[in-house]
C-alpha positions as CSV (number, residue, x, y, z in Angstrom):
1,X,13.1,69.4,177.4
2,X,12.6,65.7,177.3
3,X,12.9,63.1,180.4
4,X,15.8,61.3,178.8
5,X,18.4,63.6,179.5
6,X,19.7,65.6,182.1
7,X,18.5,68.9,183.0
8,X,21.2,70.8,181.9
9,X,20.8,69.9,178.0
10,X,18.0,72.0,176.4
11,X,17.4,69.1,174.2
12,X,15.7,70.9,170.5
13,X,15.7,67.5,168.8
14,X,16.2,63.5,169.5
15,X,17.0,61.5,166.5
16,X,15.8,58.0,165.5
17,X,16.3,55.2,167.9
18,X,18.8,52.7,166.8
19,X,18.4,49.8,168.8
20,X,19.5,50.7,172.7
21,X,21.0,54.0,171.3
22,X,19.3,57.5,171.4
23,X,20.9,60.5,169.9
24,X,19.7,64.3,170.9
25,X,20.7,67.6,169.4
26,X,21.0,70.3,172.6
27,X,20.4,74.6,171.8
28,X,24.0,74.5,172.9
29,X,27.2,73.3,173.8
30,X,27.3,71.8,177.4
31,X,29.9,70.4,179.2
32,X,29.7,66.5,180.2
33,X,31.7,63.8,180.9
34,X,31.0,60.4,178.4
35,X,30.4,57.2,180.4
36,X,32.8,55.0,178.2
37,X,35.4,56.9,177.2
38,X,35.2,59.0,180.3
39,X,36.6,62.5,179.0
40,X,35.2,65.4,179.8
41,X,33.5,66.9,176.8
42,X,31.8,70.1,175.2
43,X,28.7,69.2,172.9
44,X,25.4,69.6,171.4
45,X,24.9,66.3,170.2
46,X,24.8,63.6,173.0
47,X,23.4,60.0,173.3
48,X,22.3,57.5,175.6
49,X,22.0,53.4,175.5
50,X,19.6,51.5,177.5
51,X,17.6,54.6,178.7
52,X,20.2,55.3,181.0
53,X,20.0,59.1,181.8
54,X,23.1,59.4,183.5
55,X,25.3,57.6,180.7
56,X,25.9,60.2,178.6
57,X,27.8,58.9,175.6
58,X,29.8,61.9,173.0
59,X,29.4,61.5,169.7
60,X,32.9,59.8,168.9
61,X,31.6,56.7,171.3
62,X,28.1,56.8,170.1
63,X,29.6,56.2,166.8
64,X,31.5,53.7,167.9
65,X,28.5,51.9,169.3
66,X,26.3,52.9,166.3
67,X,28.5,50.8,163.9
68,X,28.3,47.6,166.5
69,X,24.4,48.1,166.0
70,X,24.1,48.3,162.7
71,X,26.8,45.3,162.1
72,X,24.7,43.1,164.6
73,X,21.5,44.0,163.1
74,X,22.2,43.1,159.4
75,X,21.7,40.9,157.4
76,X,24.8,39.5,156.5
77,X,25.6,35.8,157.0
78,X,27.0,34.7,160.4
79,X,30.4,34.5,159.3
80,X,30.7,37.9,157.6
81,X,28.9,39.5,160.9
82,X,31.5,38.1,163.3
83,X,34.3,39.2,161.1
84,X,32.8,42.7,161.0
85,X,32.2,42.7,164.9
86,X,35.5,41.4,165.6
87,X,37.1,43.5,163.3
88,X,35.1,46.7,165.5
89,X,36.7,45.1,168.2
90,X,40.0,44.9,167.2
91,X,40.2,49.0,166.5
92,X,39.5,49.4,170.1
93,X,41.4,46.9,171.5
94,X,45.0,47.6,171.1
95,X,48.0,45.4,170.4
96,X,49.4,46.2,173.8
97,X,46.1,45.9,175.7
98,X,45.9,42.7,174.2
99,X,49.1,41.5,175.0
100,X,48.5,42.7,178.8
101,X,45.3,40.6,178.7
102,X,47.3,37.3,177.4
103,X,49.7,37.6,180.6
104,X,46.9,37.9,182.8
105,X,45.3,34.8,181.5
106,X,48.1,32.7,181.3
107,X,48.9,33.5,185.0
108,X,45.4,32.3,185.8
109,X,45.4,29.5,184.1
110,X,48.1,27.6,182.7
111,X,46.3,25.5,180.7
112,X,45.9,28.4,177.9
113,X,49.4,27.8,177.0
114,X,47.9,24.8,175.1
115,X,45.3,26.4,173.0
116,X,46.2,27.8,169.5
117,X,47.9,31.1,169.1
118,X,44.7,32.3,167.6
119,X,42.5,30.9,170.6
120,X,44.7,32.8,172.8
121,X,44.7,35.5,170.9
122,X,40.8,35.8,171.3
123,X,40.6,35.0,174.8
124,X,43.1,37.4,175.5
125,X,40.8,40.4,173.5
126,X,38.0,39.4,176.0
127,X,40.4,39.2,178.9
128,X,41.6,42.9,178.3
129,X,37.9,44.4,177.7
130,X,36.9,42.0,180.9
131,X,39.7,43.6,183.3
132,X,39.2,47.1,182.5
133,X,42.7,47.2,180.5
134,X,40.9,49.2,177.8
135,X,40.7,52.9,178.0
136,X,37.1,52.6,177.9
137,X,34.3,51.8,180.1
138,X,31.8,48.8,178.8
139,X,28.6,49.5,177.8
140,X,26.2,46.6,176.8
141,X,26.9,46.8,173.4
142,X,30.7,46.6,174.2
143,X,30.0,43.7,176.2
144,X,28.2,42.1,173.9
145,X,30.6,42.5,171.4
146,X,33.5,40.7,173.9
147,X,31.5,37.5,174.4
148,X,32.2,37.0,170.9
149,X,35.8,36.6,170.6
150,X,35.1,33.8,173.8
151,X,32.9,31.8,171.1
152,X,35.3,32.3,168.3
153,X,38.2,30.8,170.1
154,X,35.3,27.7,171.0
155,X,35.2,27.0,167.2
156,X,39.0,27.7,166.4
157,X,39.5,25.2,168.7
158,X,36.9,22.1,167.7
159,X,38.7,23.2,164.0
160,X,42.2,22.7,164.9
161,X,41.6,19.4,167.6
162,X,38.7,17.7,165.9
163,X,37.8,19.3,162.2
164,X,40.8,19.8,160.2
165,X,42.1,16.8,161.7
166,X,39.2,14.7,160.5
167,X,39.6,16.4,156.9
168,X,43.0,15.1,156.6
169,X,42.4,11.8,157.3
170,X,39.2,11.9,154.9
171,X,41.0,13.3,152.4
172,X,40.8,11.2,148.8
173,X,37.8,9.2,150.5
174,X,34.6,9.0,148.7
175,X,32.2,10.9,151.3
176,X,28.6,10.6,148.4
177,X,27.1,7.9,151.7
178,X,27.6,10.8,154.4
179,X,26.8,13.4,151.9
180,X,23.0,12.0,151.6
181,X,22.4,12.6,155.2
182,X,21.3,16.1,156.1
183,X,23.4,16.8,159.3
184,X,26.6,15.8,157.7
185,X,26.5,17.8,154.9
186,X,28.4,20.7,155.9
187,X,31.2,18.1,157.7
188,X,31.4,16.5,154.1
189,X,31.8,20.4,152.5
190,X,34.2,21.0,154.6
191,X,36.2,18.0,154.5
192,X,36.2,18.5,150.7
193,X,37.2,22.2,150.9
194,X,41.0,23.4,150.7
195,X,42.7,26.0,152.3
196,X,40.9,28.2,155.6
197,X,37.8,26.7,155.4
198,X,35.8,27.2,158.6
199,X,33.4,24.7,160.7
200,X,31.1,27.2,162.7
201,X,29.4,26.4,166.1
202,X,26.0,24.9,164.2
203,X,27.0,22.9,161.7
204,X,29.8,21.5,164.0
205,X,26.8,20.5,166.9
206,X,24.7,19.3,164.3
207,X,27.9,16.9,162.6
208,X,28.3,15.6,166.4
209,X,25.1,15.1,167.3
210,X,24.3,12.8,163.9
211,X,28.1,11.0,163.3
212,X,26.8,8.5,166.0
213,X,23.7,7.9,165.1
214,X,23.2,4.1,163.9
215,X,22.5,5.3,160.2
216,X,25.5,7.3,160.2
217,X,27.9,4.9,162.5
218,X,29.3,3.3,159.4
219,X,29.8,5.7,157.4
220,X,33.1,7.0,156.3
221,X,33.0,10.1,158.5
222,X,32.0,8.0,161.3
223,X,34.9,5.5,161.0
224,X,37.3,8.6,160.4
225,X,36.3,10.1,163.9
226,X,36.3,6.8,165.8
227,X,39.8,5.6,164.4
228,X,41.2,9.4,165.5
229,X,39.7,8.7,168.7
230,X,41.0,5.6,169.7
231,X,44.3,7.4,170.8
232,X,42.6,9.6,173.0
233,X,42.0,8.0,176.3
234,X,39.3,10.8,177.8
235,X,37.2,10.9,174.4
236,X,33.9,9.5,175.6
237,X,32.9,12.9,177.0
238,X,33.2,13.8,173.1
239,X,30.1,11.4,172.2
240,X,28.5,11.6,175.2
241,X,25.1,12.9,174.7
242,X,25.5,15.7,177.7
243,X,29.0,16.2,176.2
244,X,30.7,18.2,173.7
245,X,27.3,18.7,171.4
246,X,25.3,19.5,174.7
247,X,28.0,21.9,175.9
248,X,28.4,23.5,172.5
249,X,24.5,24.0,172.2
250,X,24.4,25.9,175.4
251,X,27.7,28.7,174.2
252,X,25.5,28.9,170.8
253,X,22.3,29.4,172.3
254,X,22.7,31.4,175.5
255,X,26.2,33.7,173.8
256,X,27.4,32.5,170.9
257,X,24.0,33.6,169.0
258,X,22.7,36.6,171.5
259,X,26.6,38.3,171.0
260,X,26.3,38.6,167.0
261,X,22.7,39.2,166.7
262,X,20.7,42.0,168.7
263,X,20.0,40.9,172.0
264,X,21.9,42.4,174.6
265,X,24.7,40.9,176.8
266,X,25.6,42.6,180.1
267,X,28.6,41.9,182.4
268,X,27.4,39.1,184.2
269,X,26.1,37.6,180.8
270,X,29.8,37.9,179.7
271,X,30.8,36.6,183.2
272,X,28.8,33.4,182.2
273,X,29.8,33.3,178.8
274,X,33.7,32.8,180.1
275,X,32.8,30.5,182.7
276,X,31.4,28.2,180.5
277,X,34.4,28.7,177.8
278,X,37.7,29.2,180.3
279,X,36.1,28.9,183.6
280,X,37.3,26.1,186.0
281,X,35.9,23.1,184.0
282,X,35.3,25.0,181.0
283,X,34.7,23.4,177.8
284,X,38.0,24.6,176.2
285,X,39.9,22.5,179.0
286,X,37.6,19.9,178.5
287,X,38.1,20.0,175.0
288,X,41.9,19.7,175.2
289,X,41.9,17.0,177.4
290,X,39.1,14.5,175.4
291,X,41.5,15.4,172.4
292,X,44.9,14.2,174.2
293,X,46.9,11.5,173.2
294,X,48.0,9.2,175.9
């Protein structure tokens, strides 16, 4: 009989650790009631995450959790990962649960109505996980996983507003000056690509961070971005050096980068992670705003 498991489970094997999951193998069936989907069950395999004895998890949720892991620990490129792990999320999300979670954010706050269908569609996945719409209980894993969409909609929003934008009214320009410069090199790539090419969180900080920088100022990318931004009267916070970049840096390091790798993200972790995205003076409303025309 080992510690990590109730009494009741004469426990005659425990499998490899797989990040905070532990599976066991009981003698014999045993009755139990699984912590996120919370149906009673009869099993002799169980599992727990985080060490937490009284969490039993059945095999269908461990599962479920097992292919978050494994997602989150390999070694894909970012944007294959958060594809996977949003794809995870979307099989236990449902249309309906999703749709539930949209009203309930647009009766909070009516500024969503003004964010991309895709950006809603996002924050609306998080919104559903976040208010217990889902016939499932979050574990760690499960909130890591719903930070993620809060990030995603981040970046599909710098895209639509700031990046796609900027490639249309680059397009045809010769880009070679900014292409020399390190930090702009994935702006330039993108600005060259066709079709749904995507600016993720990094490059996008690091673009912001150098575009005003005196040897980039007068560059073409540079002059592109200041001549869209003349017609927005609330830019500066864009350029400001505890602005956009500054904001962007903090959902990449303390979320955006913890959600699709291994560390783990609890409830109050997601708590923050929405504050900072949607919250009263989050950076999408910020966002929005800088980006207005008068």
């Amino acid at each position: 009989m080992t510690a990590s498991v109730p009494f009741r489970f004469d426990t005659i094997k425990t499998y490899p650790r797989r990040g905070p999951l532990q599976q066991y193998r009981a003698a014999a069936a045993t009755a139990f009631v699984c912590f996120r989907c919370r149906q009673a069950k009869m099993a002799k395999l169980i599992a727990t995450s985080g060490d937490d004895r009284k969490g039993l998890l059945c095999n269908a949720c461990y599962g479920h959790l097992l292919s978050v892991w494994e997602i989150r620990a390999g070694v894909q490129p970012d944007a294959e990962r958060d594809n996977g792990l949003l794809r995870v999320l979307a099989a236990a999300v449902s249309a309906a649960q999703i749709e539930e979670g949209r009203a309930l954010l647009l009766a909070r706050e009516a500024r969503a109505a003004s964010l991309s269908a895709e950006a809603q569609t996002l924050l609306s996945t998080a919104e559903a996980v976040h208010a217990g719409l889902v016939p499932w209980q979050a574990t760690e894993l499960d909130w890591s996983v719903a930070a993620l969409p809060l990030c995603k909609a981040v970046e599909v929003e710098i895209g639509r507003l700031i990046a796609l934008p900027l490639r249309e009214t680059t397009r045809g320009l010769d880009l070679g000056l900014d292409a020399a410069r390190g930090e702009l090199k994935a702006m330039v790539k993108y600005c060259q690509s066709a079709g749904d090419a995507h600016m993720m969180l990094g490059p996008f900080i690091n673009f912001m961070r150098a575009v005003i920088r005196p040897e980039s100022a007068q560059g073409p990318l540079a002059r592109a971005l200041r001549a869209m931004s003349r017609a927005w009267p609330h830019a500066d916070w864009l350029f400001d050096s505890d602005g956009l970049a500054a904001a962007l840096d903090q959902l990449r390091v303390r979320y955006r980068n913890p959600a699709a790798h291994t560390a783990i993200l609890d409830r109050t972790a997601f708590e923050g992670c929405s504050s900072l995205v949607s919250g009263t003076d989050g950076l999408l409303w910020r966002l929005l705003s800088s980006t207005r025309p008068r």
